[in-house]
Each structure stands twice: as C-alpha cells, then as structure tokens.
N, C-alpha and C positions, 0 to 999 in steps of 0.2 A: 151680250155685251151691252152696259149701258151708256149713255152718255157722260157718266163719270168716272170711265172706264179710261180716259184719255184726257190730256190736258187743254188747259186754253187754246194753245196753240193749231191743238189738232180738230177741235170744233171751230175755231175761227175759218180754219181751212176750211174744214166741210161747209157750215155758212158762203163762204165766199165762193165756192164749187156749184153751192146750187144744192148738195147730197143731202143737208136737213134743211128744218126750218128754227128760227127765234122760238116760233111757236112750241115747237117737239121738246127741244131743248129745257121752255121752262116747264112745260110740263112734268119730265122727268125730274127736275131739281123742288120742284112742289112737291113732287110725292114721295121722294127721299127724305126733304125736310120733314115731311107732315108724320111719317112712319118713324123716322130715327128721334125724333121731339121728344116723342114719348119716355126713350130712354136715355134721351141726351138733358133733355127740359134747356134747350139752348136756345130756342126762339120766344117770346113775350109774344108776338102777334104775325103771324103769316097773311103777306095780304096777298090770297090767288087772285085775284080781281086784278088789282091792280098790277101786278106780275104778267098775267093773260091780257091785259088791254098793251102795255108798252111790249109784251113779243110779236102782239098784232100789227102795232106800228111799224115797230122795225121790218118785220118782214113785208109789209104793203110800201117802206121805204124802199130798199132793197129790190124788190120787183119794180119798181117805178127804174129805177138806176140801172136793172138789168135789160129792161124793156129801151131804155134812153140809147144805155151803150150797144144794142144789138140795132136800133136803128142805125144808128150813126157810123156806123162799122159796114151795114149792107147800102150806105149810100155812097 
C-alpha cells in the first residue's frame, strides 16, 4: 500500500499520529509524478529539491510542536 493509497484526510491523521513523516510522504508523490510523467506528460518541471527542503521543514516544524506539547503536558 502506498501513500496514495488513502486520502488527505487519512495521511493528515497519520502525520498528526506521529505514524509518517512530510518527508515519506513527498517522496512517494515524487516518484509517482516522475514515473506517471512519462505517460501522463502532465508536469513541465518537478522540482525534488524544493519538494524535499519544505517536507524537511515541516516535519522539524512539527517535531518542535511535538517536543513543546509533550513538555508542557509532563509538567
């Protein structure tokens, strides 16, 4: 099963669970794009790079907020 396997709704959960990451995520939707391209010819320019720097973001977001709320919760 991949990550496209499921809607928004049900990877938002999983993100907010902890069970993936931003990261996993865009990975798999890069390499869906970059394989289906071929015979879709539906993207002009895939930019990994910049896809892979904002899922890093988010997820070092995300761990900061998890990190905040598990302090604030054992105090």
């Amino acid at each position: 099963m991949t990550a496209f396997d499921h809607t928004i709704e049900h990877l938002s959960a999983r993100l907010s669970r902890g069970e993936t990451t931003a990261h996993a995520n865009i990975y798999a939707a890069l390499d869906a794009a970059e394989k289906l391209n071929d015979t879709l010819n539906a993207f002009l320019q895939i930019d990994r790079a910049g896809a892979t720097q904002r899922a890093e973001e988010l997820d070092r977001t995300s761990a900061g907020a998890s990190q905040a709320g598990g302090d604030a919760s054992s105090g």
